[in-house]
C-alpha positions as a Python dict, from the first residue, in 0.01 Angstrom:
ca = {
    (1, 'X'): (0, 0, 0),
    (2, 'X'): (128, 295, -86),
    (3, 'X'): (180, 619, 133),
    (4, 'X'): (-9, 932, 110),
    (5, 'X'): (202, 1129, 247),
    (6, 'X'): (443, 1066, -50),
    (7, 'X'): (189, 1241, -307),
    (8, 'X'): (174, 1571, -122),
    (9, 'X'): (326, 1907, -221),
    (10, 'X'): (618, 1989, -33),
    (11, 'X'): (450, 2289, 146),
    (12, 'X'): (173, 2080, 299),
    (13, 'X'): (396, 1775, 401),
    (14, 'X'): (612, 2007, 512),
    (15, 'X'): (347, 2176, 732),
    (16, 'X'): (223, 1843, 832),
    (17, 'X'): (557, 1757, 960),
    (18, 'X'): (582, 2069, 1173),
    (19, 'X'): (264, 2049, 1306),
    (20, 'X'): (327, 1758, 1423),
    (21, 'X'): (698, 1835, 1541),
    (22, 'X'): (467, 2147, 1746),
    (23, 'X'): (701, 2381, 1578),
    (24, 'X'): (512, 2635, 1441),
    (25, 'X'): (762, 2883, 1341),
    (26, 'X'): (914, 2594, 1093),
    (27, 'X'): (536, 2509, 981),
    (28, 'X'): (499, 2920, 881),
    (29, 'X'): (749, 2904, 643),
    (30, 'X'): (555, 2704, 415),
    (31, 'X'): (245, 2938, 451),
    (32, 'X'): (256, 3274, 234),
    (33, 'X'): (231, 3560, 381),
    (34, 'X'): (-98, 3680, 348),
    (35, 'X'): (-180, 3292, 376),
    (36, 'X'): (-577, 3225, 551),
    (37, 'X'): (-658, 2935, 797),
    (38, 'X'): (-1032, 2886, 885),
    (39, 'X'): (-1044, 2614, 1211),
    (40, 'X'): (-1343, 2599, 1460),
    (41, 'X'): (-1515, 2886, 1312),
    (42, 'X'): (-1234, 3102, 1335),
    (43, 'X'): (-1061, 3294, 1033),
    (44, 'X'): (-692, 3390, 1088),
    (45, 'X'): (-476, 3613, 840),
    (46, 'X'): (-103, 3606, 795),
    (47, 'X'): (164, 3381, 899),
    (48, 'X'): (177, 3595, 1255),
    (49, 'X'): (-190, 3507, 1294),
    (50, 'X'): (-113, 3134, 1197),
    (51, 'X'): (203, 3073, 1400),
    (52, 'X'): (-5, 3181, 1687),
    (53, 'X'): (-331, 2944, 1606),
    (54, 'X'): (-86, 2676, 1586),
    (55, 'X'): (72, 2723, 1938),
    (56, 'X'): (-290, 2749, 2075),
    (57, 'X'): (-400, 2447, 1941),
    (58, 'X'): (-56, 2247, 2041),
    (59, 'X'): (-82, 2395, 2379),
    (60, 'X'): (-501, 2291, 2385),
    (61, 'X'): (-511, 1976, 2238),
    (62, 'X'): (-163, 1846, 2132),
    (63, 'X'): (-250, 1724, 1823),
    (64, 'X'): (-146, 1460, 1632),
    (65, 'X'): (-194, 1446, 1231),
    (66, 'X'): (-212, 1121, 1021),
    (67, 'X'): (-278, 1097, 630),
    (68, 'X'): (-529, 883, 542),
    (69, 'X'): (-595, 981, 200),
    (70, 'X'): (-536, 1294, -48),
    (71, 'X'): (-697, 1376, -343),
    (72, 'X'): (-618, 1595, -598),
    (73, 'X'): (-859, 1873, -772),
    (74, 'X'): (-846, 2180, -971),
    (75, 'X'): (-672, 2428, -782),
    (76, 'X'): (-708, 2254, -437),
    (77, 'X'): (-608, 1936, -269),
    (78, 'X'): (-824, 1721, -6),
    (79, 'X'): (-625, 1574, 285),
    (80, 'X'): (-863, 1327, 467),
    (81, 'X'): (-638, 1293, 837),
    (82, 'X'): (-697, 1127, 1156),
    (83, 'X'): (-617, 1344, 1404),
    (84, 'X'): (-560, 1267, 1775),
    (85, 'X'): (-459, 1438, 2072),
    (86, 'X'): (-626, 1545, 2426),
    (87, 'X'): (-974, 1688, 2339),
    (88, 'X'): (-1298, 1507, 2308),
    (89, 'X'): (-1381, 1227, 2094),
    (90, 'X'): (-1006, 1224, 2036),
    (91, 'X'): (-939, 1052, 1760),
    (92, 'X'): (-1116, 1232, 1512),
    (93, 'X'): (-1128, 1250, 1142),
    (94, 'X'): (-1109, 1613, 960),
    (95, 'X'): (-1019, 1702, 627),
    (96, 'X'): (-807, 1964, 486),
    (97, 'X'): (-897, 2156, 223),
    (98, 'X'): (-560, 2368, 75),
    (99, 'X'): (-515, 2625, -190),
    (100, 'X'): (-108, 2659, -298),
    (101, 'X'): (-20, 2980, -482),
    (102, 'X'): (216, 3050, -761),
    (103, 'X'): (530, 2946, -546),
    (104, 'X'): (373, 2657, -425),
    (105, 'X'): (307, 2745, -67),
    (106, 'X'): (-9, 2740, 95),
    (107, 'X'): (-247, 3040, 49),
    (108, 'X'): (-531, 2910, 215),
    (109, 'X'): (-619, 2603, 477),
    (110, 'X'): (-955, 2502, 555),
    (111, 'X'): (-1018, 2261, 813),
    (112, 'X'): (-1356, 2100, 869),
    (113, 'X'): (-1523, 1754, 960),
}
């Protein structure tokens, strides 16, 4: 079976990687700048604004990301994860929805169930 992680774009295995290291200032660099997360109803703007959402969230819930399955569409890519960590019903299943820009870093991450 092969691995899904293998058929991502650098960017978002990178940011996967970092997320999961809980290093947030190496996960930023593969955001661009005016890059846009939407997470639990929130909207955040800018790496600054990101860096910080990710330190919340590690500090919350210490999350744990695991690639299930990724798709591929026009001008987006679908991450299905299992994610796992100290909140409730911990494990949980989510998918990420990201937009890359011209460079190939990530312009826009949405997160939803």
């Amino acid at each position: 079976m092969s691995n899904p992680v293998s058929s991502l774009a650098p960017a978002i295995a990178g940011y996967i990687a970092a997320a999961n290291a809980r290093d947030s200032s190496a996960a930023t660099r593969f955001f661009a700048e005016n890059a846009n997360v939407f997470d639990e109803g929130h909207h955040r703007v800018g790496t600054q604004a990101i860096a910080q959402w990710m330190e919340d969230t590690a500090r919350r819930y210490q999350p744990r990301v695991e690639v299930l399955d990724v798709q591929q569409r026009t001008g987006r890519v679908l991450v299905h994860n299992l994610i796992s960590g100290t909140f409730p019903g911990s494990p949980l299943e989510l998918r990420y929805t990201f937009r890359l820009d011209e460079q190939g870093k990530i312009s826009r991450l949405d997160i939803s169930v």
